[in-house]
Steps between C-alpha positions, in 0.01 A plus 500: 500500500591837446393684801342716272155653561237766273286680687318858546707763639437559867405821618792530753740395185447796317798654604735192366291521205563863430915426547456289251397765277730698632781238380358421148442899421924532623592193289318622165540873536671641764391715744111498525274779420121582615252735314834694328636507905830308574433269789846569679391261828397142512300580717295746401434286154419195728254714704301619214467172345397341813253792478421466127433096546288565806257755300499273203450154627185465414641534078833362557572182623863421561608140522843424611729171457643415853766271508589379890298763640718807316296685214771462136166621285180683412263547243168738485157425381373838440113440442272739298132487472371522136158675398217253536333326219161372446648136506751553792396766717826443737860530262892559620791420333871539670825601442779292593732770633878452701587161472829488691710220631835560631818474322622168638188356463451558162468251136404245693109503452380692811432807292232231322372399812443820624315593116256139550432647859409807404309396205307237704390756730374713172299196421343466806397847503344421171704753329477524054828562478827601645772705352825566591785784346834279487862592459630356192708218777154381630255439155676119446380472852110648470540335177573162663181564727203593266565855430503571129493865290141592410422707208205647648677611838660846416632765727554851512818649716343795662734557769686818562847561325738688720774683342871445617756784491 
């Protein structure tokens, strides 16, 4: 066995979960940055993501990988609720969002495991569909787990650009 468990984030694991971020957000870009402000503590980005999880559980649902009771990943179900139809009054689909395993735990399938989790969970929320915005690295991966390009699924960027001197 390998001590390995998937579950829903505890509330009092927030924190861990948030360091987490912290750590990917170092690995890929550097320093972090919130809202165009440079988060210069730990702490202070930990604090408002414990914050930010707390006032968005009930649309995000993180699920973490826990292997001999230390947290090495996450991944978020972020759930939207669709406008009713005559035939199904109640719709949501979700966005996989921040799948993250650690670096020495990595390409060695608990990424995946963490994806089935997640999805599972999206299934038993009777969700249509979930979609997820990958890194070039990770689409083998989402690939490997039923996520495939759709060529009615189209986006729009609408978020700010900031200027850099």
């Amino acid at each position: 066995m390998d001590n390995i468990t998937i579950r829903p984030a505890h509330p009092h694991e927030l924190g861990v979960v948030a360091e987490l971020r912290w750590h990917w957000i170092l690995e890929d870009h550097g320093l972090p940055v919130t809202e165009g402000l440079p988060v210069t503590e730990r702490e202070e980005f930990v604090r408002h993501f414990v914050t930010w999880a707390r006032e968005n559980a009930s649309s995000h649902r993180c699920t973490v990988l826990v292997r001999g009771g230390v947290i090495i990943g996450m991944a978020w179900l972020a759930v939207l609720q669709r406008v009713p139809t005559p035939h199904a009054p109640q719709r949501a689909s979700g966005d996989l969002q921040c799948v993250y395993v650690i670096p020495g735990e990595r390409d060695s399938g608990l990424g995946g495991r963490l994806i089935d989790a997640v999805l599972a969970d999206a299934r038993e929320l009777g969700l249509e569909r979930v979609t997820v915005h990958s890194t070039p690295r990770a689409i083998p991966a989402y690939s490997r787990h039923g996520f495939a390009p759709s060529p009615r699924l189209l986006h729009a960027p609408v978020a700010r650009t900031t200027s850099h001197p």
